[in-house]
C-alpha positions in Angstrom: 105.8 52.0 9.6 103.2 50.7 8.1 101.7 50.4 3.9 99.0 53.1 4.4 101.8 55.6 7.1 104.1 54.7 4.1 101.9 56.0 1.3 100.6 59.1 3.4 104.0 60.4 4.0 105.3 59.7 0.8 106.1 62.8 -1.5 108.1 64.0 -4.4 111.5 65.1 -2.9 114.0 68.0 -5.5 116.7 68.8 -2.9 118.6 66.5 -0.4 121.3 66.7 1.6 124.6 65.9 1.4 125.0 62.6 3.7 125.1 59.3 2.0 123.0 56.9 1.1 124.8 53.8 2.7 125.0 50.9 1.4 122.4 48.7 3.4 119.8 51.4 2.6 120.6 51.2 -1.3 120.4 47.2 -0.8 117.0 47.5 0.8 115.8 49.5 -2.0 117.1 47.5 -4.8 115.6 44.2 -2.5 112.1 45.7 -2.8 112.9 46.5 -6.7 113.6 43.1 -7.2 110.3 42.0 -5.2 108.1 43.9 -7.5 105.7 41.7 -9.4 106.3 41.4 -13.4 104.3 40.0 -16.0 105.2 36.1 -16.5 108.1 36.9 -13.7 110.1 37.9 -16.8 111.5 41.5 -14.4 111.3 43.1 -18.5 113.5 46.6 -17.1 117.3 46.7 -15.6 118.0 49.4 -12.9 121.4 51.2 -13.4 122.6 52.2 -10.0 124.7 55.7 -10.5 126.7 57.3 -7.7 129.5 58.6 -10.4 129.4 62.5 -9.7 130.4 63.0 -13.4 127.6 60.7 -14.9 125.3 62.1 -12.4 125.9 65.7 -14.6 125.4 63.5 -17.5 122.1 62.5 -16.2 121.0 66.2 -14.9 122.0 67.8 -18.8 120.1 65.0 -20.6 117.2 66.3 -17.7 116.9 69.5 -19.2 119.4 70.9 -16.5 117.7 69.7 -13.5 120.7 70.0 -11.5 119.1 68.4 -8.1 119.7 64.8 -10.0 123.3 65.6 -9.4 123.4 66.5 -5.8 121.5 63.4 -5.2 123.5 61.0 -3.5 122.4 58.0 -5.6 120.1 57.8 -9.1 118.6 54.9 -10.4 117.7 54.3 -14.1 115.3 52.5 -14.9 115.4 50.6 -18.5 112.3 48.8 -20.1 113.8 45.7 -21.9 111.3 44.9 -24.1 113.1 41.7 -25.3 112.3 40.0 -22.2 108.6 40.6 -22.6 108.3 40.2 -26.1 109.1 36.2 -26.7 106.7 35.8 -24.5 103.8 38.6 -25.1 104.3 39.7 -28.2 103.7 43.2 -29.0 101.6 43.8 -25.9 105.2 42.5 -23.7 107.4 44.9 -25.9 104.9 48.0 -25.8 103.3 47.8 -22.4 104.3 45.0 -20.0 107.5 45.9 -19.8 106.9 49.5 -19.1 104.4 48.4 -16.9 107.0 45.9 -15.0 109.3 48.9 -14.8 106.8 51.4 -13.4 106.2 48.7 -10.6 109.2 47.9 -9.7 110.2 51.9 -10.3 107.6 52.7 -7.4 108.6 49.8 -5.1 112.0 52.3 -4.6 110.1 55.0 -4.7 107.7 54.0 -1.8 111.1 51.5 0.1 112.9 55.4 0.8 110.3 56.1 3.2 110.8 53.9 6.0 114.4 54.5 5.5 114.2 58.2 5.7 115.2 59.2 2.3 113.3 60.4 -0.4 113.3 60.3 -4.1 111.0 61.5 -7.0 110.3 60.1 -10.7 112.2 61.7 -13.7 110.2 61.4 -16.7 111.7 64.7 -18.5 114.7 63.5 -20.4 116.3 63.3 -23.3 116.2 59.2 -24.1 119.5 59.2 -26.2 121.4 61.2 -23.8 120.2 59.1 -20.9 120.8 55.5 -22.5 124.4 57.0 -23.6 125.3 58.2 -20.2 124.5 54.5 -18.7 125.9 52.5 -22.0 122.4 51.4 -22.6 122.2 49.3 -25.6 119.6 50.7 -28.3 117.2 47.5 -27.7 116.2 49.3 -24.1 114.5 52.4 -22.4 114.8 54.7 -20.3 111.5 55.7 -18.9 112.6 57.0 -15.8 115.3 58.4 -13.4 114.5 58.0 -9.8 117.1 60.3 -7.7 117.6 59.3 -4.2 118.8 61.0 -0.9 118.0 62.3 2.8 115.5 65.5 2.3 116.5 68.7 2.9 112.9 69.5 3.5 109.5 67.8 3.2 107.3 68.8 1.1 103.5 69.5 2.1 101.0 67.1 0.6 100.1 68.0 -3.2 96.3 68.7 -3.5 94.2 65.4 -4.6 91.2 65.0 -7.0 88.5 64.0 -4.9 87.3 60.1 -5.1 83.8 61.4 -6.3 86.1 62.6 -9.3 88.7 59.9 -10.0 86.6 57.3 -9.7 83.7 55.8 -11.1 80.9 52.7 -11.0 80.3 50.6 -13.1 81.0 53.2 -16.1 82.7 56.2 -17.2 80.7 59.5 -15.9 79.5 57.5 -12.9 80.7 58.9 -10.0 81.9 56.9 -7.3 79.1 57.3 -4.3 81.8 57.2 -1.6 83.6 60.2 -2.9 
């Protein structure tokens, strides 16, 4: 499969079945996490892998009770670090590279469960405290998102686009992009 099949058929899966995610497909997608590029190559996030059932519940409570988290097979959390950035960026490395790194690297697992057959989609609706204290976070890191992972038990049709003309623009804002 190819980057552009990868992309097109990519979509934001809620429901999976209940076969496993084994563990040469959780490897894969934890290889392309790790391949992700990173400001400096400083990786400024950790990726908590869960497969617990009980911290899975954990995770779907502290997601405002969106219980599909916990009949996913496997979650990931992903943590910004901002220490890792910071020594070397400053206040741009703890308030935006390392969320940047993480949304990356978050997105390289996202798009890796395609090829495999699985699916996932981003979490971003959380409580922060409840999440960090279901993976033993430590206060110094973030989690900005939960990325559940499984086989699909359906696939969802493509969500409409804004059209080029719209998203884009030359040269400046209000220009719109002549292709589109």
């Amino acid at each position: 499969m190819d980057f552009f099949e990868v992309v097109s058929k990519r979509r934001s899966v809620r429901s999976y079945t209940k076969d496993p995610v084994t563990e040469d497909e959780l490897k894969t997608v934890l290889e392309a996490v790790n391949a992700a590029p990173s400001a400096g190559n400083l990786q400024a996030y950790e990726v908590v892998v869960v497969t617990k059932a009980s911290t899975k519940k954990k995770l779907a409570k502290a997601a405002l009770g969106q219980n599909f988290i916990a009949e996913a097979p496997v979650v990931l959390v992903f943590l910004a670090n901002p220490r890792r950035s910071e020594h070397e960026y400053g206040i741009r490395g703890r308030e935006l590279y390392c969320l940047l790194d993480l949304a990356i690297a978050a997105e390289h697992a996202h798009l890796s469960c395609v090829p495999l057959g699985l699916s996932s989609v981003w979490v971003g609706a959380f409580s922060e405290e409840a999440v960090a204290e279901a993976v033993s976070a430590p206060p110094y890191m973030s989690p900005i998102c939960l990325l559940p992972i499984g086989r699909p038990r359906q696939i969802p049709a493509p969500a409409p686009r804004r059209a080029l003309g719209d998203l884009v623009h030359k040269e400046r804002v209000g220009e719109g992009w002549p292709g589109g």
